[in-house]
TIDRENBA-348923 format. One record per residue: residue in one letter; x, y, z of N, C-alpha, C in turn. Coordinates in steps of 0.1 Angstrom, whole numbers, padded with zeros to 4 digits, always signed. Each point is the difference from the previous one (the first is absolute). Layout:
N
AXYZXYZXYZ/...
! end
This chain:
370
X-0237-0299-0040+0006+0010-0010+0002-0007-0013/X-0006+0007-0009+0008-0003-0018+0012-0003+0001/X+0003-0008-0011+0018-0001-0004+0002+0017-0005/X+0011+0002+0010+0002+0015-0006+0017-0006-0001/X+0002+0013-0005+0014+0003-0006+0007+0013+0007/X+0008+0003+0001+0004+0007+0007+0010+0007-0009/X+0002+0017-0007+0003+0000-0008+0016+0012+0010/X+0011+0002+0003+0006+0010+0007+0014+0001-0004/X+0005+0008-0001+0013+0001-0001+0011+0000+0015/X-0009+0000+0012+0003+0004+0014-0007-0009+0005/X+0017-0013+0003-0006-0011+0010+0016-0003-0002/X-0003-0011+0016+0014-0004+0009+0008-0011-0014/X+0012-0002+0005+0005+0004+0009+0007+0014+0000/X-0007+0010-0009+0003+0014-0002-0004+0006+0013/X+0009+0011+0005-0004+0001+0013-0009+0015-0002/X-0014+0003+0008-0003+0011-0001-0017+0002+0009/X-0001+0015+0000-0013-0004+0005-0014-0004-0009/X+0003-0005-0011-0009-0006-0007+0002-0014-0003/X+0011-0003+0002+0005-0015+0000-0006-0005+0010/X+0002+0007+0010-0003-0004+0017-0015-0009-0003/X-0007+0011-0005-0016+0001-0001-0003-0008-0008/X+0006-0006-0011-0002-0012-0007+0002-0014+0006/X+0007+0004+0005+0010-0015+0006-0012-0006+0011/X-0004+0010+0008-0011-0002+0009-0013-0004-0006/X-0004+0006-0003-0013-0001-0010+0002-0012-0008/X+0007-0003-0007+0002-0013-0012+0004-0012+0011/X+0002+0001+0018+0002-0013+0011-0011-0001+0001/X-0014+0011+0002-0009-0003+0001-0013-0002-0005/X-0002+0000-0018-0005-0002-0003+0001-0016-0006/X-0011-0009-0004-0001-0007-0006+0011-0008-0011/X+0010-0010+0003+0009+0000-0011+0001-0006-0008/X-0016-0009+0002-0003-0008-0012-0007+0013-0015/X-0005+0008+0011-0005+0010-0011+0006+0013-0004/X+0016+0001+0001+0003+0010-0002+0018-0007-0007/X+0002+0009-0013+0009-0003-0010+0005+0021+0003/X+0015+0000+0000+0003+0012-0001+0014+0002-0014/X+0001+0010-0004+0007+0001-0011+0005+0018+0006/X+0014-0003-0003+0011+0010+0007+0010+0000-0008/X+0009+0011+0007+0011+0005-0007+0011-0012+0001/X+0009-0004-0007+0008-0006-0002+0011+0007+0015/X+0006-0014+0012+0008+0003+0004+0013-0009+0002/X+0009+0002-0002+0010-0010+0002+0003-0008+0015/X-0003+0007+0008-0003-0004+0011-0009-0011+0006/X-0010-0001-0011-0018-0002+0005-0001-0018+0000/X+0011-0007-0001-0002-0016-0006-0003-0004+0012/X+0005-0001+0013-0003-0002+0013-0014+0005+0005/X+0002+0015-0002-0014+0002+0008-0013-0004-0011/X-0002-0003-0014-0010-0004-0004-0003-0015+0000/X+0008-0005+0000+0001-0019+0009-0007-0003+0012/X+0003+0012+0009-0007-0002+0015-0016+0003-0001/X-0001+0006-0010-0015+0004-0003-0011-0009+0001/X-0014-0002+0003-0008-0009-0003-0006+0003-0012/X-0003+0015-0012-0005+0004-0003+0008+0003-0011/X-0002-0002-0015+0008+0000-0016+0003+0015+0002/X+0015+0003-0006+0005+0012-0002+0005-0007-0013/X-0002+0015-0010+0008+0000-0013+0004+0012+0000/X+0016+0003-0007+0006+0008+0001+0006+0006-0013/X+0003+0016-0004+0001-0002-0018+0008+0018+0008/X+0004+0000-0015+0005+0017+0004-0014+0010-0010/X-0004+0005+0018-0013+0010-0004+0002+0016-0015/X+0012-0003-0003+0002+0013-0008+0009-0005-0013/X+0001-0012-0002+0010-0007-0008-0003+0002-0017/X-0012+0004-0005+0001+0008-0012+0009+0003-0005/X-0002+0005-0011+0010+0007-0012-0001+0013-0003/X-0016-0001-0003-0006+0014-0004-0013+0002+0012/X-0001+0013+0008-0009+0008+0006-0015-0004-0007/X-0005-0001+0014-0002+0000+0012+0009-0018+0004/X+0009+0005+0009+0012-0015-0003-0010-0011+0008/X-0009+0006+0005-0005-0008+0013-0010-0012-0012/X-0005+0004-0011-0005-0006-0010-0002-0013+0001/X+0011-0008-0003+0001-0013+0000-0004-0014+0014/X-0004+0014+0007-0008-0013+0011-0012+0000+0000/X-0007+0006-0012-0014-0002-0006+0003-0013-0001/X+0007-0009-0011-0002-0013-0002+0006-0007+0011/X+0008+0004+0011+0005-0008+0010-0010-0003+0007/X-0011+0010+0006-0012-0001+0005-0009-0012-0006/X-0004+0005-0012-0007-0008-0011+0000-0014+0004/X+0016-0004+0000+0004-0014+0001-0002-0007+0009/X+0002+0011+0014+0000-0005+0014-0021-0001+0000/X-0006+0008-0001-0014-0004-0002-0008-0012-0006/X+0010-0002-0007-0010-0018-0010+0007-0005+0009/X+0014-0003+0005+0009-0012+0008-0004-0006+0013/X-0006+0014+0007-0005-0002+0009-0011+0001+0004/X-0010+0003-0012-0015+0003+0006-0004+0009+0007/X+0008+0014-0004-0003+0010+0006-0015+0005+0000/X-0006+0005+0008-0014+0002+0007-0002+0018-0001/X+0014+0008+0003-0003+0014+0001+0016+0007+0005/X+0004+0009-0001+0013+0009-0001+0000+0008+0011/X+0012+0001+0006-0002+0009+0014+0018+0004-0010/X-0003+0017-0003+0015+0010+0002+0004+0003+0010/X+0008-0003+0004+0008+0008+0013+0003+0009+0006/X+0004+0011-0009-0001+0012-0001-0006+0005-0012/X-0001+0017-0002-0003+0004-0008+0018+0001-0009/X+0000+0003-0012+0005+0001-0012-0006-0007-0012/X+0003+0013-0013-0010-0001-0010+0000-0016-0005/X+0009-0007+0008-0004-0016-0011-0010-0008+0008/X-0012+0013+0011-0013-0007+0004-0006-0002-0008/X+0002+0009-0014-0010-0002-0010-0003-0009-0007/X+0012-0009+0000-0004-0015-0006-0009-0005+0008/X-0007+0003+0012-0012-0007+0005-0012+0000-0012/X+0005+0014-0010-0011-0007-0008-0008-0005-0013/X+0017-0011+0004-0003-0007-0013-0001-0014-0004/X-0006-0004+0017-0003-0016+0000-0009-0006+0003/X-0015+0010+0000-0010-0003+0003-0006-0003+0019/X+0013-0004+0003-0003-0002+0014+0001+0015+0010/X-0006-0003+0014+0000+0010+0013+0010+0003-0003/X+0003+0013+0007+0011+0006+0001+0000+0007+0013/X+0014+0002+0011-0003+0008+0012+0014+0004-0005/X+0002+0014+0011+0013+0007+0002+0001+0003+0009/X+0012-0005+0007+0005+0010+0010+0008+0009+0006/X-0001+0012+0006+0007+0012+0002+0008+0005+0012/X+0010+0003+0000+0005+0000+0016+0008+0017-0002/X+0002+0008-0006+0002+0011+0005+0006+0007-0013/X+0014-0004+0000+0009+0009-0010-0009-0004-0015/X-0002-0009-0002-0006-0008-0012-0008+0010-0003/X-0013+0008+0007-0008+0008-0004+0005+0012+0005/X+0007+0005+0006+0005+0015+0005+0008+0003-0018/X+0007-0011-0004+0011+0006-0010-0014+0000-0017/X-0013-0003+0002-0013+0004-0014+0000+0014-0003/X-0003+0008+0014-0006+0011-0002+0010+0009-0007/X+0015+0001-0002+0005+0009-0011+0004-0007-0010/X-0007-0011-0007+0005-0007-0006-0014-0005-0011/X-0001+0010-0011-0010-0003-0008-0003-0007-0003/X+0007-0012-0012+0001-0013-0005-0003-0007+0018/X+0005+0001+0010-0005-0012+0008-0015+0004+0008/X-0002+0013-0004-0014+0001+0011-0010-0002-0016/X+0004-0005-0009-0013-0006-0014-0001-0010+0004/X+0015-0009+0000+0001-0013+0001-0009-0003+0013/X-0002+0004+0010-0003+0000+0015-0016-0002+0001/X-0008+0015-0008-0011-0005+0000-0007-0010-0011/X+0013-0005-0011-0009-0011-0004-0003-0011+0006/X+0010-0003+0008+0002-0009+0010-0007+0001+0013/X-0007+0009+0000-0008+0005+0010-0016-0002-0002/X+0000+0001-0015-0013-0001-0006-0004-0018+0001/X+0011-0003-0004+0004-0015-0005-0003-0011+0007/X+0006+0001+0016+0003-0007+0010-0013-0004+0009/X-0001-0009+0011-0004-0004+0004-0005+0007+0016/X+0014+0002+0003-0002+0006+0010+0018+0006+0004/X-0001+0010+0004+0018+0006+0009+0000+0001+0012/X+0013-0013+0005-0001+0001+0014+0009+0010+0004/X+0004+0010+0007+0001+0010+0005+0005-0001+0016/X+0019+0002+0000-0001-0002+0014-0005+0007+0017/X-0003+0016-0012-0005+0007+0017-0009+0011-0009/X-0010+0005+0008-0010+0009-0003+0008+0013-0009/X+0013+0003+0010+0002+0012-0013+0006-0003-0006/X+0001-0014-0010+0005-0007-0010-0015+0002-0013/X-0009-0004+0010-0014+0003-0006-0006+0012-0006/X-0001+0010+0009+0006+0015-0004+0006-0001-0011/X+0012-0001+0000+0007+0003-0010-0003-0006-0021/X-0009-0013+0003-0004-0001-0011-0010+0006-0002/X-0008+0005+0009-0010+0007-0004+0003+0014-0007/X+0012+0003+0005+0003+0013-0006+0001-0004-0014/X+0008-0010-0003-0001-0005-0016-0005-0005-0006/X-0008-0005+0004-0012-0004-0014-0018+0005+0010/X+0003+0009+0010-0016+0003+0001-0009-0007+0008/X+0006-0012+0003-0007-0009+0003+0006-0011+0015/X-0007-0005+0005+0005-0006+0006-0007-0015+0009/X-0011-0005-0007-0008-0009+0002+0005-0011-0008/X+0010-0002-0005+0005-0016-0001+0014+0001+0010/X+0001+0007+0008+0013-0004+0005-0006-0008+0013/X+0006-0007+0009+0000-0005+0014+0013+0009+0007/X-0005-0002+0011+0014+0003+0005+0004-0007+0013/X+0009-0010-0002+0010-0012+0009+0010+0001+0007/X+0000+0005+0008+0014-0001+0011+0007-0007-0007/X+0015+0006-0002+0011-0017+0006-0002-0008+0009/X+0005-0005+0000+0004-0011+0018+0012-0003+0004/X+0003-0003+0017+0012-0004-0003-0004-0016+0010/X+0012-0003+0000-0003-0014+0012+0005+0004+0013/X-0010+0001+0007-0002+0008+0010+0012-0014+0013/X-0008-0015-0004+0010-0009+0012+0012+0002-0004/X+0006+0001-0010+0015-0004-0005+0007+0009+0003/X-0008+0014+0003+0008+0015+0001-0002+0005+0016/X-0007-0012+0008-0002+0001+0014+0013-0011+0006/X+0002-0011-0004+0010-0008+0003+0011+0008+0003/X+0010-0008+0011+0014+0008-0002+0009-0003-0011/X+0013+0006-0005+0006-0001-0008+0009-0010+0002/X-0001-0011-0003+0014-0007+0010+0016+0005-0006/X+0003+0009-0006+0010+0009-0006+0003+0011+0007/X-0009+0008+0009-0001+0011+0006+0013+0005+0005/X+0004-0007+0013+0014+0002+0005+0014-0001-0009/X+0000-0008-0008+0007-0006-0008+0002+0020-0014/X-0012+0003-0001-0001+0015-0009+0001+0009+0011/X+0000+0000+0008+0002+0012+0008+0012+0000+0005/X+0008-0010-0001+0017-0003+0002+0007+0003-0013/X-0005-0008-0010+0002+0009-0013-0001+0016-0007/X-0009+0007+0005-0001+0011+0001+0007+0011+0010/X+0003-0008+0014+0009+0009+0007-0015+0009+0008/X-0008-0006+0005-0011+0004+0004+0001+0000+0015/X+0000+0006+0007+0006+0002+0018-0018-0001+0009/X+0001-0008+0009-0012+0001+0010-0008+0014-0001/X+0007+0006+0001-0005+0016+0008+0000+0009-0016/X+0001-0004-0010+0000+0003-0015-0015+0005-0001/X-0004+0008-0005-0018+0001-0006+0008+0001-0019/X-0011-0008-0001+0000-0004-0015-0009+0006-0010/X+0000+0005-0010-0011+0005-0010+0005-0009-0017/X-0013-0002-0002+0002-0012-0011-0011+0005-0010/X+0009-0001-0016-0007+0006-0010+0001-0016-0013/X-0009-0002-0001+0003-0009-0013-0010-0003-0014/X+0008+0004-0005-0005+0000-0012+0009+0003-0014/X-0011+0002-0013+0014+0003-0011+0006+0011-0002/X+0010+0002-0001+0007+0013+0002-0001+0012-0010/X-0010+0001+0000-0001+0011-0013-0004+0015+0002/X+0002+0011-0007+0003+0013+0004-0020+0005+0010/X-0013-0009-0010-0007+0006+0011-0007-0005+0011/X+0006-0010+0005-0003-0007+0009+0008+0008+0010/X+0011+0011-0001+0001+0012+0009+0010-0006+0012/X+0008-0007-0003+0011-0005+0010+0009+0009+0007/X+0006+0006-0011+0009+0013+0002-0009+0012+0012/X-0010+0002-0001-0006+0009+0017-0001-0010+0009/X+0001-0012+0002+0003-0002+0013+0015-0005+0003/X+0009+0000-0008+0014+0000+0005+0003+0015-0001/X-0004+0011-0005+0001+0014+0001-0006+0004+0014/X-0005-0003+0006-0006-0001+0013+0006-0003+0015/X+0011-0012-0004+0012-0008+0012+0006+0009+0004/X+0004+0009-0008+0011+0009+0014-0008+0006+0007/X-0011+0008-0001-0010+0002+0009-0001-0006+0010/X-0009-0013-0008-0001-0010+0013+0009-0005+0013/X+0013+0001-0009+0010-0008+0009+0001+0009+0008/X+0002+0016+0001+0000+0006+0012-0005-0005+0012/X-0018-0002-0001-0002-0008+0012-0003-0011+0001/X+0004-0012-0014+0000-0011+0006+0015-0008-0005/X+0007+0005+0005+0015-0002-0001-0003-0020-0006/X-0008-0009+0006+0004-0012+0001-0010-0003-0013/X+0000+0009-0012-0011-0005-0006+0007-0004-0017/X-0002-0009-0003+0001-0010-0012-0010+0000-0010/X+0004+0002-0014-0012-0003-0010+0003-0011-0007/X-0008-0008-0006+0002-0011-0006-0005-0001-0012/X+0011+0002-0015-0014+0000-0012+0004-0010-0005/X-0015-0010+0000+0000-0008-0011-0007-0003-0012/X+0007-0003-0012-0001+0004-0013+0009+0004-0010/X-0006-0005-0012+0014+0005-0014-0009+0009-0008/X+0006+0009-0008-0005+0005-0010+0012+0012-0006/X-0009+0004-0007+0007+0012-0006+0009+0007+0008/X-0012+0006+0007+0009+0010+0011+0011-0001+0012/X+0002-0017-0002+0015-0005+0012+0007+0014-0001/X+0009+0003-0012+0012+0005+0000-0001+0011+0003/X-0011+0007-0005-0005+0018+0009+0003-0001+0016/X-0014-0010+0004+0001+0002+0018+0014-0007+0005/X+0010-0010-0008+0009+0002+0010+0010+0012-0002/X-0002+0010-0010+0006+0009-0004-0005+0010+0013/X-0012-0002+0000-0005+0014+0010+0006-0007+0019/X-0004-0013-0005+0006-0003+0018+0013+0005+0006/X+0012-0003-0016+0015-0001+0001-0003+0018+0003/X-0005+0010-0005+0001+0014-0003-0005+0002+0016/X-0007-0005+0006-0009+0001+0016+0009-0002+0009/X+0012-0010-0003+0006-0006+0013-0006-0011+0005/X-0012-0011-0010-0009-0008+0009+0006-0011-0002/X+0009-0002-0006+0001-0017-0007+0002-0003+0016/X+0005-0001+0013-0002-0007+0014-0016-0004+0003/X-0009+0011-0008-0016-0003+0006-0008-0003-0007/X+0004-0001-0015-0009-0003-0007+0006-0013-0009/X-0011-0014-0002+0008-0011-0001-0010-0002-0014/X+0009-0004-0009-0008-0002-0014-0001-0013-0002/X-0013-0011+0002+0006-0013+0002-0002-0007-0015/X-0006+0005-0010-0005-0009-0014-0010-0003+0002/X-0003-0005-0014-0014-0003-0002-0006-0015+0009/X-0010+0000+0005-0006-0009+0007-0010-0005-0007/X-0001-0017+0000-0012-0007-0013-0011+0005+0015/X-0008-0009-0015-0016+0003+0005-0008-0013+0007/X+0010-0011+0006+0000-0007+0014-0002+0010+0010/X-0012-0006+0008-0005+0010+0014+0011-0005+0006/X+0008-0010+0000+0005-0006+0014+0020+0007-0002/X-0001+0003-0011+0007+0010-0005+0004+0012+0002/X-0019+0006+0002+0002+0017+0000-0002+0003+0014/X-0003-0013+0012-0006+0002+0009+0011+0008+0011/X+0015-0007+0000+0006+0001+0004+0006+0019+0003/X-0005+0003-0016+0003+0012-0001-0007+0011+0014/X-0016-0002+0001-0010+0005+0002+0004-0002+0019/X+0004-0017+0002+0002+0002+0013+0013+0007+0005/X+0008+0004-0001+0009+0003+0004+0000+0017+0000/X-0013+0006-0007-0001+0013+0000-0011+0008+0010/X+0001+0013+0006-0008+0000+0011-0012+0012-0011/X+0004+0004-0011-0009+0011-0009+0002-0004-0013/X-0008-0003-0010+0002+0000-0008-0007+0017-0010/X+0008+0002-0010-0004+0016-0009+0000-0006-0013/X-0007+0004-0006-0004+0006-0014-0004+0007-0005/X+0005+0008-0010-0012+0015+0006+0007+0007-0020/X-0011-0010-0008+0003+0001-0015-0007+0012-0005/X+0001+0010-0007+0002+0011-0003-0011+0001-0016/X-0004-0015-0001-0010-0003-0006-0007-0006+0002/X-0016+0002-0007-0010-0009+0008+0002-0012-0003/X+0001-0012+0009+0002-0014-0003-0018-0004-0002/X+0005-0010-0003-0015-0006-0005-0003-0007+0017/X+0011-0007+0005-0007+0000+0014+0013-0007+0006/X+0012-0005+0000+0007-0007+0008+0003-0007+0008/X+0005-0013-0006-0002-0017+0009+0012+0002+0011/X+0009+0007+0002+0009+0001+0006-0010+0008+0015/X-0004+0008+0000-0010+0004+0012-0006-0008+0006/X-0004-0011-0003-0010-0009+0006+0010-0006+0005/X+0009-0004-0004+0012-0010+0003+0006+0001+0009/X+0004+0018+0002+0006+0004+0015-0013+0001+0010/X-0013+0002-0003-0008+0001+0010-0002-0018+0008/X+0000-0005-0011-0001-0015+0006+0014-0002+0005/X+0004+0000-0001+0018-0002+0010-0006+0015+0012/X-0010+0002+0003-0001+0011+0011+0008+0011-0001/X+0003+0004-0014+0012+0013+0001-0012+0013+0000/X-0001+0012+0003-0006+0011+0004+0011+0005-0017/X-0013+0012-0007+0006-0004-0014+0000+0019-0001/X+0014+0005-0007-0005+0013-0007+0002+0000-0013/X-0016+0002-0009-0004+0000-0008-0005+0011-0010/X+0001+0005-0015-0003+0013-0006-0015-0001+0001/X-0008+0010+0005-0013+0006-0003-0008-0002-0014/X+0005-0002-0004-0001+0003-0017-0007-0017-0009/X-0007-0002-0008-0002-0011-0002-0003-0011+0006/X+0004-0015-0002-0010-0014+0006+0005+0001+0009/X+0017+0005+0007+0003-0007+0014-0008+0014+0008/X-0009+0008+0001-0007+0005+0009-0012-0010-0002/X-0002-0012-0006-0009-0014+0004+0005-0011+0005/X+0017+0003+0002+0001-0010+0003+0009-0001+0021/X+0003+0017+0001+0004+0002+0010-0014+0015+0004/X-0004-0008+0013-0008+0011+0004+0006+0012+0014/X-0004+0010-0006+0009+0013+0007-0007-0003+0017/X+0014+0000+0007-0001+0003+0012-0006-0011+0007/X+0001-0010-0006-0007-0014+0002+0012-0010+0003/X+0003-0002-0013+0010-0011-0005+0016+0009-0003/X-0003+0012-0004+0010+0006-0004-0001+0017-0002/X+0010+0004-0006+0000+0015-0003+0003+0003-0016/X-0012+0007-0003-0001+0001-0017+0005+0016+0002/X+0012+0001-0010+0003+0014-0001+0002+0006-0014/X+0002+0013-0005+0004+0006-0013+0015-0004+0000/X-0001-0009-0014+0015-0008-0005+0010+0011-0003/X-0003+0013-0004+0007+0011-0006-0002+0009+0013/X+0003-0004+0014+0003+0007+0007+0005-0006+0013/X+0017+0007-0001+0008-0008+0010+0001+0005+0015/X-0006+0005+0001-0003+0007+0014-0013-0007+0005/X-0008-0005-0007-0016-0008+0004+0011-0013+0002/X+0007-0005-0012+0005-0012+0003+0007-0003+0010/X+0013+0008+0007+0008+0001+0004-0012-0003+0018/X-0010+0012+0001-0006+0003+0014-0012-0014+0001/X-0003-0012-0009-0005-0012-0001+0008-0007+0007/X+0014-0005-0004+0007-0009+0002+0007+0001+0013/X-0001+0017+0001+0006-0001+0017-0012-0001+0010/X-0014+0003-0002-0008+0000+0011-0002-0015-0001/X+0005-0011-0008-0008-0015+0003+0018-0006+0005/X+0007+0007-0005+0013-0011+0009+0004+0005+0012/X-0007+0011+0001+0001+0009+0012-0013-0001+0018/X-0003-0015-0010-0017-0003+0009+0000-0016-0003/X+0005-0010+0009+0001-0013-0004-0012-0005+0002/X-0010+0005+0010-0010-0002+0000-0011+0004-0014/X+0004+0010+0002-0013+0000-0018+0004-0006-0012/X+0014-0003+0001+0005-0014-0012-0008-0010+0005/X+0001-0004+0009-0005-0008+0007-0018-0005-0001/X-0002+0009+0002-0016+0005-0004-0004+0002-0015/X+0005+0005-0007-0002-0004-0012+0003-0007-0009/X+0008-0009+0005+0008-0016-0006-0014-0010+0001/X-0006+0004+0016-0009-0013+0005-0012+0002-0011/X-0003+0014-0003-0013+0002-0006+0003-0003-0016/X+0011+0001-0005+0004-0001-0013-0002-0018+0001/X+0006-0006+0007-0005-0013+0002-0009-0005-0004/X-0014+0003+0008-0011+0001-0002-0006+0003-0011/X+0006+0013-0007-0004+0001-0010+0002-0006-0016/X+0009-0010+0003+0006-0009-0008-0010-0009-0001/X+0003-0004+0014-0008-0014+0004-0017-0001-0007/X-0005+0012+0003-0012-0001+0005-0006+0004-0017/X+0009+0007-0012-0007+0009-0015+0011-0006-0008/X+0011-0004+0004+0014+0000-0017+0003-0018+0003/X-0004-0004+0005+0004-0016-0003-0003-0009-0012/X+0012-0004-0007-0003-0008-0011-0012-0004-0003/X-0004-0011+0009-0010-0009+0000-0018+0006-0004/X+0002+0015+0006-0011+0007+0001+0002+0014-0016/X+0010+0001-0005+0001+0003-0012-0003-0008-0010/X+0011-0013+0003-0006-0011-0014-0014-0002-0006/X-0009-0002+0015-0013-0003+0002-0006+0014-0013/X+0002+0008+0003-0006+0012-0007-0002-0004-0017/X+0019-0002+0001+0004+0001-0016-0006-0015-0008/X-0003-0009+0008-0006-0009-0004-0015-0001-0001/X-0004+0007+0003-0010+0006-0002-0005+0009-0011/X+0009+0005-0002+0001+0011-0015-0001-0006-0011/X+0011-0013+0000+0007-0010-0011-0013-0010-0004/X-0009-0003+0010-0003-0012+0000-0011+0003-0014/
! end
């Protein structure tokens, strides 16, 4: 691979599912040939130390005057003579892709969901989009209807790739040595069935219909626990709707979880279903792969990449996000059948193992880069 640079505003130790996706990606690529430049975090002096691989860090919007993002034209600049930069990889999409072209070198972009869902009502960013589109080298693209979707915007769709995430399939198979230790902490009982949601807490990733859903449920599964984990916006709504339900006994809010597998694993084991079921099309979701490789049997929205990344009736149950009666009649026919959790944990397994493994994504993207 070229000396590339790595240009993002979304990397650890910021926690998220794009951080995740960096952190992984940037352990397995080349670290003699890869320099990354990021958002400024007060946090980050430890985890960029452990690194094998140069991180420089500046504030991405620190301007005076609009477009504020401006001034990492010459931060770029700098970092290209210092380090013998070879070619530019963006992270995501946002209009300061367009400085890819103004340094004569390759340029790639990459796209994971909201980044391109939030162009299409957004004039100024769907100009900016196809000049960057014109411009670039190639867009990697994390799931086919991610692909779709830029085709809808600029027409076209023969420079994009399209690259699974990955996740680490051994690290997320290991036990947790925490497990007992969180399940005492949580107040988790033998004979307990568990449902586990994690991610950022924001209005459409659709949290609120499946804790609208618990009193239902608990009718017939009296011994049933939900577990969200995650921070965002929306904490203070859903514990408002749990306190208004009666759930605060069944529903346990635990905080945000970093983007360490050996971290999130713990979550994934101690739950017998994992739901997500976002209300918008995600570009494709690393959190799915993650419960399928911990063997969790997954309910999943129809809608967008995670219908690529959980297959119906296989691995899991894809349903309409905006309908709580589909949702509600998913979650009880799989807690209601330990066997087809069972059966679809093994296959989701497999399906990890065998299509979403780091090692077999990198290979791809290094291939794009080179």
């Amino acid at each position: 691979m070229k000396k590339t640079l790595l240009v993002t505003y979304f990397f650890p130790p910021a926690i998220g599912g794009i951080e995740s996706y960096y952190l992984n990606l940037s352990a397995n690529l080349p670290a003699a040939d890869l320099v990354v430049l990021t958002q400024n975090n007060q946090t980050a002096e430890k985890f960029d130390s452990n690194q094998k691989y140069k991180i420089y860090r500046t504030d991405f919007f620190g301007g005076l005057m609009p477009p504020r993002w401006w001034p990492l034209k010459r931060q770029i600049g700098k970092i290209i003579k210092e380090e013998g930069i070879k070619q530019l990889v963006f992270g995501h999409f946002h209009p300061l892709a367009v400085l890819g072209n103004y340094f004569g070198l390759p340029y790639f972009l990459f796209v994971h969901g909201t980044d391109v869902k939030q162009i299409k009502n957004n004039l100024w960013q769907k100009i900016i989009f196809k000049k960057v589109y014109k411009n670039c080298q190639k867009i990697i693209a994390n799931s086919k209807y991610l692909a779709q979707e830029i085709n809808k915007i600029v027409g076209d769709k023969s420079k994009v790739e399209v690259v699974y995430p990955g996740v680490n399939y051994s690290v997320l198979q290991s036990q947790a040595e925490l497990l007992l230790n969180k399940k005492q902490e949580l107040v988790i009982k033998e004979d307990d069935l568990v449902m586990l949601s994690l991610g950022r807490l924001i209005k459409q990733k659709n949290f609120e219909a499946i804790i609208k859903s618990m009193p239902d449920l608990l009718k017939s599964f009296p011994n049933l626990k939900y577990v969200i984990a995650g921070d965002g916006p929306e904490l203070g709504n859903l514990k408002d709707l749990t306190a208004r339900l009666d759930l605060k006994s069944r529903v346990e809010f635990v905080g945000p979880v970093d983007n360490i597998d050996d971290n999130k694993k713990v979550y994934y084991q101690l739950a017998d279903l994992f739901v997500s079921v976002s209300n918008i099309g995600e570009g494709f979701g690393i959190s799915y792969l993650e419960a399928q490789a911990s063997g969790l049997s997954v309910i999943a929205s129809k809608f967008g990449g995670s219908a690529e990344a959980v297959i119906d009736r296989q691995t899991g149950i894809l349903v309409e996000p905006d309908n709580l009666k589909q949702i509600k009649k998913a979650i009880s026919e799989l807690l209601n059948d330990k066997q087809k959790r069972k059966t679809y944990g093994q296959a989701g397994r497999r399906l990890v193992r065998d299509k979403f493994n780091w090692s077999n994504q990198v290979d791809k993207i290094k291939e794009i880069l080179k």
